[in-house]
N, C-alpha and C positions, 0 to 999 in steps of 0.2 A: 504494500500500500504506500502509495505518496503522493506529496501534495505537484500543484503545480510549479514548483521550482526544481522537482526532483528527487527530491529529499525524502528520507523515510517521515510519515506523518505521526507523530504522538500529538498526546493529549499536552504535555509540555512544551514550552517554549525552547528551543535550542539556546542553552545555554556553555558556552565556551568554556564557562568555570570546570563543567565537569566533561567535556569534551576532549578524551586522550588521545583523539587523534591529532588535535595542533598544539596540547599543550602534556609538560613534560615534569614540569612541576606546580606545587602548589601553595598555598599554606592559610590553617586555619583553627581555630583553638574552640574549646568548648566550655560552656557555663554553667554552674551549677546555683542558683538564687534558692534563697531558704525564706519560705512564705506562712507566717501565721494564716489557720486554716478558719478560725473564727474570724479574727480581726480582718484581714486580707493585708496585715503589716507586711513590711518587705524587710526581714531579719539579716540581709546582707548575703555576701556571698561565702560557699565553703570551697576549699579547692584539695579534692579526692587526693589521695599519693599516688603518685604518678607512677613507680613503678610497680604500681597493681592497676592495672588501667581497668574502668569503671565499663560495664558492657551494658547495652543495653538492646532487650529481644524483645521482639513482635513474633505470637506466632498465634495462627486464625482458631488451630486446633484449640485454643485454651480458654477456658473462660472469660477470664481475666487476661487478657491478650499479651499483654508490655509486663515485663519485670526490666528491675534495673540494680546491679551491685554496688556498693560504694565503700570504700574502707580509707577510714580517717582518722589524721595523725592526730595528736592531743590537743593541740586548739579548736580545732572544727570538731573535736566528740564531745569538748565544754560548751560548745555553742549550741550545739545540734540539741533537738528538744523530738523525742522518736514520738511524742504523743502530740504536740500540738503542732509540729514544722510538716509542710511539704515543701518538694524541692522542684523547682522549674528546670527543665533542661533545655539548653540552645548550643546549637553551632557556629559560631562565629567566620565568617570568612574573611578574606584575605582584603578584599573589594571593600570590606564594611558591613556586608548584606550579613542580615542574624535570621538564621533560621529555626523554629521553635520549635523541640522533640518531648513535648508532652509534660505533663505533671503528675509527680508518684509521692507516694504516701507508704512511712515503712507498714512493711511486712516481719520484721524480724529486725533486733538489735543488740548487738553481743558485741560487750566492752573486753578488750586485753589490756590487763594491768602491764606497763611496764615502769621502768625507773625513772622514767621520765615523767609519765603517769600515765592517766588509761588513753590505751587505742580504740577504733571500734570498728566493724564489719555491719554494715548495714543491707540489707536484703528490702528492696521497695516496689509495689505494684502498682498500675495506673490506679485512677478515681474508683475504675468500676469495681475496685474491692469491695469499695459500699455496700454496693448491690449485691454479690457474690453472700453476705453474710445473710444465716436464717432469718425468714419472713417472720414476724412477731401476729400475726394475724392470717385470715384465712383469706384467698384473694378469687373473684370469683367473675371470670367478663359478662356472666348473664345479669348480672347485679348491677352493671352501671348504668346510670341512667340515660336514658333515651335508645337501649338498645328493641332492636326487633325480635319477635316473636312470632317463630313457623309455624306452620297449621301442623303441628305435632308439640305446640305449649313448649319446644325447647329456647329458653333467652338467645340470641347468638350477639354481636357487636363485631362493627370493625373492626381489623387487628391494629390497625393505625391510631385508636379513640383507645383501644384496652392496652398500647405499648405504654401512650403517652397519659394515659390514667394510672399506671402504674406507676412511673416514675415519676408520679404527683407527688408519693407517697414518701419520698424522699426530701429531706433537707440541702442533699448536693446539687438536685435540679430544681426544687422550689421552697425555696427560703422562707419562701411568707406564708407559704401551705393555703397557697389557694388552688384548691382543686378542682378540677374540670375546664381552667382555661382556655384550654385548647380548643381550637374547633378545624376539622379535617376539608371538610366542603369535595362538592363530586368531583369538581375541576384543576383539584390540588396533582403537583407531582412530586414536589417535594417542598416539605415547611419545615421552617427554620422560628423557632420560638425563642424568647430572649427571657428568665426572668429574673437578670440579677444573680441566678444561677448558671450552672455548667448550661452551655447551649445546645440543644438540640438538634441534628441533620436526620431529620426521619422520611423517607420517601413514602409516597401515599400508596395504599396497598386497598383495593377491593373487596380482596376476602376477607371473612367474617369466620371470630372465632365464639365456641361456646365452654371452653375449657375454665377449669379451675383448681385450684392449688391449695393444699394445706397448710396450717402454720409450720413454719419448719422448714420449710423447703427453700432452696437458697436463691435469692434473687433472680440469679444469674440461671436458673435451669428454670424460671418461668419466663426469660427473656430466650431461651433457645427455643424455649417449646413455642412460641408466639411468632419465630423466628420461621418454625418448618410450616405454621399455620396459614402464614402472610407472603408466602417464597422473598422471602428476606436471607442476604446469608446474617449471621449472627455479630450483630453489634459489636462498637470499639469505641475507645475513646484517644482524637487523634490526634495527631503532632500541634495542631492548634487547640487544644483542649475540648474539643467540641464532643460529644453522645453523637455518633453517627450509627445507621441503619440504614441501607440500603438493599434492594431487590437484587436476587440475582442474575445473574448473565453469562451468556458464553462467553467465553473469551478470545473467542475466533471470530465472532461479530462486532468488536467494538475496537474503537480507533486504540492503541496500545499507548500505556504512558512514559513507557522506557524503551527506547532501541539498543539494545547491547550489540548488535549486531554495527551498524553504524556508525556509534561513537566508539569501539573494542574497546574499553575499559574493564572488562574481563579478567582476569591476572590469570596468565599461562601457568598451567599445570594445575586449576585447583579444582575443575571438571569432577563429577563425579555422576553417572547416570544410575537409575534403577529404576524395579519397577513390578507393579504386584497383577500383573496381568493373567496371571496365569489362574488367580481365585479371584478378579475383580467380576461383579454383575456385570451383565450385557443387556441384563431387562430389569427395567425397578416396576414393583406393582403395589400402589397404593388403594386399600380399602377402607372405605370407610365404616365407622363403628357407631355414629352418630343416627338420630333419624336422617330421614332422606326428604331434603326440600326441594330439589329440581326434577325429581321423577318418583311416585310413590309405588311404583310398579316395578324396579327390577333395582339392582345392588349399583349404588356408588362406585366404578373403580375406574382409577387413572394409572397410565402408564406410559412408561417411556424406553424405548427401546434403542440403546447407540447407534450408531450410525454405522453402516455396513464396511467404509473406510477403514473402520476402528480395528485395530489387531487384533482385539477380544470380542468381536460384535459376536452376532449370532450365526450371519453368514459366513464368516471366516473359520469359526469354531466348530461347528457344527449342530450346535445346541444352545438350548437357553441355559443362563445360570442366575436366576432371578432373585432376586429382594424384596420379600410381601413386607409392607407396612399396614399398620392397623391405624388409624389416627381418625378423631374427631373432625369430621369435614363435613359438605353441606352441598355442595355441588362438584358434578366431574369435571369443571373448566381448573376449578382448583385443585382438584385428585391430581390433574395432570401438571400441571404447573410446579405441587410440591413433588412429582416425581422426578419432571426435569431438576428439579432444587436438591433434590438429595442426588440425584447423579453426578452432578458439577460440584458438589461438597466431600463426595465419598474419596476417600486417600489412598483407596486400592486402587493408584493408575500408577503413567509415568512420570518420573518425577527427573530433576537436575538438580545437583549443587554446585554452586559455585561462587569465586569472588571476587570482589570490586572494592574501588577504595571505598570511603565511607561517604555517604550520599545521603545528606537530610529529607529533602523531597520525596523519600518512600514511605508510606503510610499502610492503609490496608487496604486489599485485596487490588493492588495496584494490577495489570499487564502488561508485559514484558515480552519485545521480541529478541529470541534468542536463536541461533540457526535454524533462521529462516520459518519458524514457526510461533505462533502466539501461544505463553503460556501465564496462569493464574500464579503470580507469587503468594505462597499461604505462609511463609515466616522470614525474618531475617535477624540478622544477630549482628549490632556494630560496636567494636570497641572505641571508647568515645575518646580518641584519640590522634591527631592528623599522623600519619604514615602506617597506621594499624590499618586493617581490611572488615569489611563486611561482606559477612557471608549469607546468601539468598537458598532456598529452596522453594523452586520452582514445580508447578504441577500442570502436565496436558491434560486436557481436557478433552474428551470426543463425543461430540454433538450432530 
C-alpha cells in the first residue's frame, strides 16, 4: 500500500527522528515525574539507577496491560511515597519533542537496607489496577436505567451505556460520582468524555448486553466479558493516559501504523519466528445461551471460518478444528461478529519477535508492516533507556 508520493502509507507521519535509513545516530533521555494521586501535586522528579535500566511492557494478553520496574538509590526511596505517588513517564528527544509513556501506580515495594541506607525495587502497573481489584457490589447491565426489554422479559442495554456505566462507578474516571453522564446517541462512532477524571476513548458498539456479575469479581474480567459482548478487543490505558476501547479489526484491512519494512530499523539478528498452527481453530462457533430476540424459531449461532489462504484453514487441512463458545447474545449479526472477534484475539497463530531501538509512539494494538505482510502487534517491552532496544511480538492474522 502507498500513498501518492510512493511511499509506504501508515497511519503516522514520516518522521526522520526514527527513520534509520538517513539517520545513524540519535539521542534522547527519559523522565520519570512523581505525582500526588489525591492532590494532583507535582512531587518532583526521581531518577531510576541507571545501571538497572527501568523496563517498561505492554502486553494485550494481560489485564492490566503496562507494568513498569524501577529501582532507587537512597534519595529517591526517601522521597518516593508507594501509597500516595504515581509516576509519569516521558521520553524526551533530542529535537525537544516529549513524548508521554503512561502513568503507573506501584504494585509492589521492597526496601534494601544498605550502609548508606535503604534502597528500593519498585514493581508499578498502569491506572487500570483500579479496576483489576474485586467489585464490592453486584453489577448487573439489565439494571440500568433506560435499558430494553425483549418479548422474552430478559433486561438487555448497550455494551457502550453498560462499559461507561461501569466505570461510573469509579473514583479514577468520575471524581464527582455522577453517574449516568454519559449518553451514546445512534450516530456516535467514537466518544471521548472529559470528567476531570482519567478520559475516556470508547468506540460506539450496537450490540447489547444482558450479563451480570457478582461481588467479587475483578473489574477487569467484567470489562473482558463486555469486551467479547461489544466485539471490542479488551481495553488499555495509553501512552497519553486516556481508558481506551476500541472495536476490533483485521489487520490486513486497515492503513498500518509502522512500516519496519521501509524505514529497517529492525536490528539484525534479533528475528525470531513461530507458531501454533498446527492446534490453532480454522472455524470458531459461537452459540448463544440467552433467549432469542431476532428469530424465536431456531438456535442463535455465529461463525467464522478462516480464510482458505490461511495455512490452517479448513481447505488446506482437510478438516475443521473448531471452537464452540457458549455466550449470552441476542442476535446472529452479533454471534458472528464476536466470532470474527475471538479469531483475531486467539494467540494460536503466527507470530514474530523482534527488535528496534526504543520508539515512544507505540501504544496498543498498533499495525505493523513487516516482510511484506500486515501484522497485529499484541506486546512490547522497552528499556527506558537511549541505546537499549525494544523488543515487539508481532501476530498474523488470517481473515
Amino acid at each position: 500500500m502507498t500513498s501518492d508520493t510512493g511511499l509506504p502509507l501508515t497511519e503516522n507521519e514520516r518522521d526522520d527522528y526514527f527513520d534509520y535509513t538517513i539517520r545513524g545516530l540519535r539521542s534522547a533521555s527519559f523522565t520519570f515525574n512523581l505525582v500526588e494521586v489525591i492532590t494532583g501535586y507535582d512531587a518532583g522528579t526521581i531518577t531510576p539507577i541507571s545501571n538497572s535500566a527501568p523496563t517498561l511492557s505492554h502486553d494485550v494478553t494481560r489485564a492490566v496491560k503496562r507494568t513498569l520496574t524501577l529501582t532507587l538509590g537512597v534519595a529517591d526511596t526517601a522521597k518516593f511515597d508507594e501509597i500516595k505517588h504515581r509516576v509519569d513517564v516521558a521520553m524526551v528527544l533530542g529535537d525537544g519533542r516529549t513524548f508521554p509513556l503512561g502513568r503507573y501506580m506501584p504494585v509492589s515495594f521492597s526496601r534494601v537496607p544498605t550502609t548508606a541506607g535503604d534502597m528500593s525495587s519498585v514493581a508499578l502497573a498502569d491506572e487500570l489496577f483500579v479496576v483489576s481489584q474485586p467489585t464490592v457490589a453486584s453489577f448487573s447491565a439489565a439494571l440500568i436505567p433506560g435499558n430494553a426489554y425483549t418479548d422474552d422479559g430478559v433486561g438487555r442495554t448497550n455494551v457502550f451505556d453498560v462499559v461507561n456505566t461501569f466505570l461510573d462507578q469509579y473514583l479514577l474516571f468520575n471524581p464527582t460520582n455522577y453517574v449516568g453522564a454519559l449518553t451514546s446517541g445512534s450516530t456516535a462512532v467514537t466518544t471521548t468524555a472529559t470528567q476531570r477524571g482519567v478520559e475516556r476513548d470508547i468506540a460506539f458498539t450496537n450490540y447489547v448486553s444482558s450479563g451480570s456479575w457478582q461481588a467479587g469479581t475483578n473489574g477487569t474480567t467484567v470489562l473482558a466479558d463486555l469486551s467479547v459482548s461489544g466485539d471490542y478487543f479488551t481495553p488499555w490505558m495509553s501512552n497519553d493516559r486516556h481508558f481506551r476501547m476500541i472495536r476490533t479489526f483485521n489487520p490486513a484491512d486497515v492503513v498500518p501504523t509502522f512500516d519496519f519494512d521501509d524505514q529497517q530499523n529492525v536490528i539484525r539478528d534479533s528475528i525470531t519466528r513461530t507458531n501454533d498452527l498446527l492446534d490453532a481453530p480454522n472455524q470458531i462457533v459461537v452459540v448463544s445461551n440467552a433467549g432469542n430476540a431476532d428469530n424465536r424459531n431456531s438456535e442463535i449461532v455465529g461463525r467464522y471460518e478462516v480464510p482458505a489462504t490461511a495455512p490452517h484453514s479448513v481447505a488446506r487441512r482437510g478438516f475443521v478444528v473448531a471452537s464452540v463458545q457458549d455466550l449470552q447474545i441476542t442476535t446472529r449479526a452479533q454471534a458472528n461478529a464476536i466470532a470474527r472477534s475471538i479469531a483475531v484475539n486467539q494467540r494460536t497463530t503466527e507470530r514474530v519477535e523482534l527488535s528496534t531501538p526504543p520508539d515512544p509512539r507505540h501504544d496498543g494494538y498498533d499495525v505493523i508492516r513487516f516482510d511484506g505482510v500486515l501484522w497485529l502487534e499484541v506486546s512490547w517491552s522497552m528499556a527506558l533507556t537511549e541505546g537499549g532496544q525494544m523488543r515487539h511480538v508481532l501476530q498474523r492474522i488470517y481473515q
